[in-house]
VMD Tcl script that draws the C-alpha trace (Angstrom):
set ca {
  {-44.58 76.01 26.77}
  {-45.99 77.40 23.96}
  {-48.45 75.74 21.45}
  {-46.18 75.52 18.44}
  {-42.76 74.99 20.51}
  {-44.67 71.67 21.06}
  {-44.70 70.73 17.74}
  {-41.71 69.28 17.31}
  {-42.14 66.32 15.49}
  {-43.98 68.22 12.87}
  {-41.02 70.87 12.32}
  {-39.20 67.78 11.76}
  {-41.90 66.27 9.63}
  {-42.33 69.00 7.15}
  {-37.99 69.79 7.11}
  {-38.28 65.81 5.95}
  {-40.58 66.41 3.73}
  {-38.96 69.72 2.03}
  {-35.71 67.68 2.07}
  {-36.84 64.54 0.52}
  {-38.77 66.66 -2.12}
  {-35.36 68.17 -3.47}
  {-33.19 65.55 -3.44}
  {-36.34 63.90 -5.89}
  {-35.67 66.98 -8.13}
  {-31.77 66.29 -8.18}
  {-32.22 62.98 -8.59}
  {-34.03 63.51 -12.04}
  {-32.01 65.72 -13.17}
  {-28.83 64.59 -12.82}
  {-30.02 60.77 -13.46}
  {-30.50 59.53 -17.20}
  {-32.98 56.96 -17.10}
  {-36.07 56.25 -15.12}
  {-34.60 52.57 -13.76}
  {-31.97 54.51 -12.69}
  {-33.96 57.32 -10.59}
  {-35.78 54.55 -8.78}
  {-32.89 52.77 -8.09}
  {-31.54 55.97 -6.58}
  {-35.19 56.97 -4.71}
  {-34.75 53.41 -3.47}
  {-31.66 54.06 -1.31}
  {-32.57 57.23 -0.58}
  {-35.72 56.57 0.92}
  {-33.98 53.49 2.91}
  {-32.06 56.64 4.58}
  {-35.04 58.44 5.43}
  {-37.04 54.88 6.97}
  {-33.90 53.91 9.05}
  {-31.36 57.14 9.58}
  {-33.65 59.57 10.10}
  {-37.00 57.63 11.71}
  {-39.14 58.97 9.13}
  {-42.17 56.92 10.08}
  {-41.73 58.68 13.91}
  {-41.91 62.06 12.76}
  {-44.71 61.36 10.73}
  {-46.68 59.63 13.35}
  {-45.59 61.76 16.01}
  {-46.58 65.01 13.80}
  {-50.25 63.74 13.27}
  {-50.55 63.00 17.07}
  {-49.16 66.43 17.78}
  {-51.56 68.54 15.44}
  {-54.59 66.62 16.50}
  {-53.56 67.36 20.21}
  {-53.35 70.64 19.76}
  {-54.63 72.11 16.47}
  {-58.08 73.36 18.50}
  {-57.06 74.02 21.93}
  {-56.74 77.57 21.42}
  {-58.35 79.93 18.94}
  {-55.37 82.19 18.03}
  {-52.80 79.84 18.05}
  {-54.95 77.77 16.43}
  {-55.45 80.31 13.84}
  {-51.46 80.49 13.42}
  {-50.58 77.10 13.51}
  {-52.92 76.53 10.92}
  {-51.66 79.40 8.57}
  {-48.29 77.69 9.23}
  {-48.97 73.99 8.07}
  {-50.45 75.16 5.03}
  {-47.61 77.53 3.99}
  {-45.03 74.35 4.03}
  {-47.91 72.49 2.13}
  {-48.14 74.80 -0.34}
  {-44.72 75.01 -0.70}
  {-44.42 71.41 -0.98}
  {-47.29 71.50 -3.81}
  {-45.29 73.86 -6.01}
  {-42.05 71.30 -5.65}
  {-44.02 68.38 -6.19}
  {-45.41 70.32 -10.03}
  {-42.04 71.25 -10.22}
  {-41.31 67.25 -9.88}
  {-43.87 66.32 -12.91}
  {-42.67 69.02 -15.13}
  {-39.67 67.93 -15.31}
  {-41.08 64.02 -15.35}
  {-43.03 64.95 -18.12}
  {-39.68 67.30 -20.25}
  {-37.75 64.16 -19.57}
  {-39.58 61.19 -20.31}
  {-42.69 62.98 -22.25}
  {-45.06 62.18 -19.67}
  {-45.63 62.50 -15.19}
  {-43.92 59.09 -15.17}
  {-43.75 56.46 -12.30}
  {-41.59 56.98 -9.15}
  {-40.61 54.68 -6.92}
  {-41.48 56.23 -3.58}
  {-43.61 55.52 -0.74}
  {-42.87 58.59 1.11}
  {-43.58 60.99 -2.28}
  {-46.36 59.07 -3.74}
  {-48.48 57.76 -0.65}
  {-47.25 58.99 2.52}
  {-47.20 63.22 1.73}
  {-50.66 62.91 0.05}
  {-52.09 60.46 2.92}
  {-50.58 63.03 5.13}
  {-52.12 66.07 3.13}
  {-55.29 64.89 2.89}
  {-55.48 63.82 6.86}
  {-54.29 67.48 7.64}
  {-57.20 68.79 5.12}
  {-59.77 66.75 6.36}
  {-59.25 67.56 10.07}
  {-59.11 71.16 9.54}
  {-61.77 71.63 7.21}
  {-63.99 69.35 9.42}
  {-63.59 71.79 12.65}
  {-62.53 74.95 11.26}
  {-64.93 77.89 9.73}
  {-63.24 79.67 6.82}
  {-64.10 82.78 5.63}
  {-62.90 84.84 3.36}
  {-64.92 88.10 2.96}
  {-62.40 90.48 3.94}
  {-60.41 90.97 0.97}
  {-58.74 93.55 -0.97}
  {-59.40 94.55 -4.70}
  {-55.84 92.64 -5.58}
  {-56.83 89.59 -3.66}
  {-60.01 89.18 -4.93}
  {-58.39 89.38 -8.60}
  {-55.90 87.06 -7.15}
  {-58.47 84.22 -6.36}
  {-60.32 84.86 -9.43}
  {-57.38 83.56 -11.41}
  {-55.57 80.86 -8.69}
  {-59.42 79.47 -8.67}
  {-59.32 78.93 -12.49}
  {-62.40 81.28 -12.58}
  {-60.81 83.91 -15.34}
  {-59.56 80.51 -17.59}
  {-62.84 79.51 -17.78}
  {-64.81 82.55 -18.39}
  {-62.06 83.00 -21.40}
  {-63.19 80.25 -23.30}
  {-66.69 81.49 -23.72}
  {-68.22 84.45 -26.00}
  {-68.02 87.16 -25.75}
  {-65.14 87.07 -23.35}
  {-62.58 85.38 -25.77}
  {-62.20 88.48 -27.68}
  {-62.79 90.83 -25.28}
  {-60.97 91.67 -22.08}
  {-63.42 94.91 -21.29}
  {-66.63 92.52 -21.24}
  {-65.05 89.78 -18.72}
  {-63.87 92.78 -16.31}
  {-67.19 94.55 -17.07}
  {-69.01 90.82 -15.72}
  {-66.46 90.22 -13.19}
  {-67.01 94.03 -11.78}
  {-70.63 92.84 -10.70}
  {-69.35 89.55 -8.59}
  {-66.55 91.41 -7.22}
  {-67.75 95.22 -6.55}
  {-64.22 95.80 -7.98}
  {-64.54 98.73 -11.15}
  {-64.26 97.76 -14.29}
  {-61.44 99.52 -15.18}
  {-59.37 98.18 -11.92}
  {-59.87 94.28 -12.98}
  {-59.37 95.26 -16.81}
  {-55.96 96.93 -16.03}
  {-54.94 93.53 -14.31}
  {-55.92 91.45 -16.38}
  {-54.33 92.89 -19.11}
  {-50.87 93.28 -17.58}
  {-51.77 88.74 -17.04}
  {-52.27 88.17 -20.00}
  {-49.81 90.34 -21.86}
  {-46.02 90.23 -20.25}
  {-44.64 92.60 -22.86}
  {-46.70 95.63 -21.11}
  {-46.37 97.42 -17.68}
  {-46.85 95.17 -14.89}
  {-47.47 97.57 -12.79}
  {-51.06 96.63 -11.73}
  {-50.29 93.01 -12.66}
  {-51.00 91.39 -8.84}
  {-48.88 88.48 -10.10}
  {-45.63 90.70 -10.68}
  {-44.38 89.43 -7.58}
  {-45.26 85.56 -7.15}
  {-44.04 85.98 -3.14}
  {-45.89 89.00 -2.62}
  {-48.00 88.82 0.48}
  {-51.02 89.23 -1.35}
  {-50.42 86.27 -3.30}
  {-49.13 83.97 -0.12}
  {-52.08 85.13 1.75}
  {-54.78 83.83 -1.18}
  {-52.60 80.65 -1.93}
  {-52.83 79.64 1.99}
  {-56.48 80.69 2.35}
  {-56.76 78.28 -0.59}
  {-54.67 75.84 0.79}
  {-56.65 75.95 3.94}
  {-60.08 74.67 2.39}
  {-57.61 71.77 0.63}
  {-57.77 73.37 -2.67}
  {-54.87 72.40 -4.62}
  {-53.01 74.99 -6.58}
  {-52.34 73.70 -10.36}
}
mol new
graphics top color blue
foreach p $ca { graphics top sphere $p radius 0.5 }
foreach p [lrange $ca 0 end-1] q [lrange $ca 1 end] { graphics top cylinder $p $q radius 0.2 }
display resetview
């Protein structure tokens, strides 16, 4: 049998997860006040601890990844790349959680919810912590778009902004940026202009497609070294 076709408490783990993560969402939405949405995660979550064995999935997936996360280079190499897809994915419905928190009730309020607010993060960090302990990233091999791409997911390009002489001037922060990444000046300047200004082409904007593989390649790369995504 395969590596991964042993996983099997962790494909049940992370459909859990992805489950319990959207019925959250519904829940807000559809629920007026915050009493109420706890009340609601309550019962909910009482389904997921005695229906569906949530605590033996969990368990089970830990014991699984730590049996066989490192017994095999390439299938290492893939089962990692998998985990941190569904945790990235998870990452962008748990922001998608506080926005709407924080459009409801004017601020990331308070759920009631072991399995949101303790056990995914416990369960994050674990998975980050074994992986970055044992595994040797490196990212040299990029292309011009990716590079770009980490640039901004990284928060580099935000924060170079709010200095002089960059705050007024796209050409000088692609002219800096050209000597970190080898990239041309005009290549980054083209990109970042399409970023930062919707209402012109797109065409070199490497963010045009948010599920572009260039993107979901630098997201789980990110992911990887436990770098969350904001």
């Amino acid at each position: 049998m395969t590596q991964e076709g042993k996983l099997e408490n962790w494909k049940k783990l992370r459909e859990m997860f992805r489950n319990y993560f959207l019925e959250i969402r519904s829940i807000i939405v559809d629920t007026s006040t915050l009493e109420e949405i706890n009340a609601e995660l309550n019962e909910v979550e009482m389904r997921y601890y005695e229906e569906n064995e949530f605590y033996r999935f969990y368990e089970g997936a830990k014991k699984e990844i730590e049996e066989h996360l490192f017994t095999n280079n390439n299938n290492s190499s893939r089962l990692i790349n998998s985990i941190n897809i569904v945790l990235t994915e998870l990452e962008k419905f748990k922001k998608d959680i506080e926005d709407k928190l924080q459009e409801k009730f004017g601020e990331i309020a308070f759920l009631n919810s072991t399995i949101y607010s303790c056990d995914y993060l416990n369960f994050r960090d674990w998975y980050f912590s074994s992986t970055t302990e044992n595994v040797i990233h490196d990212f040299h091999d990029t292309t011009p778009t990716e590079k770009i791409i980490f640039l901004v997911q990284l928060g580099i390009i935000e924060h170079l902004r709010k200095s002089q002489p960059f705050i007024s001037s796209t050409n000088k922060l692609a002219t800096a940026l050209s000597g970190v990444t080898g990239l041309k000046v005009e290549t980054i300047q083209s990109a970042l202009n399409a970023i930062n200004n919707p209402t012109t082409s797109q065409k070199n904007n490497p963010f045009k497609n948010p599920n572009s593989k260039s993107v979901l390649k630098v997201n789980t790369q990110l992911a990887s070294i436990g770098f969350v995504l904001k």
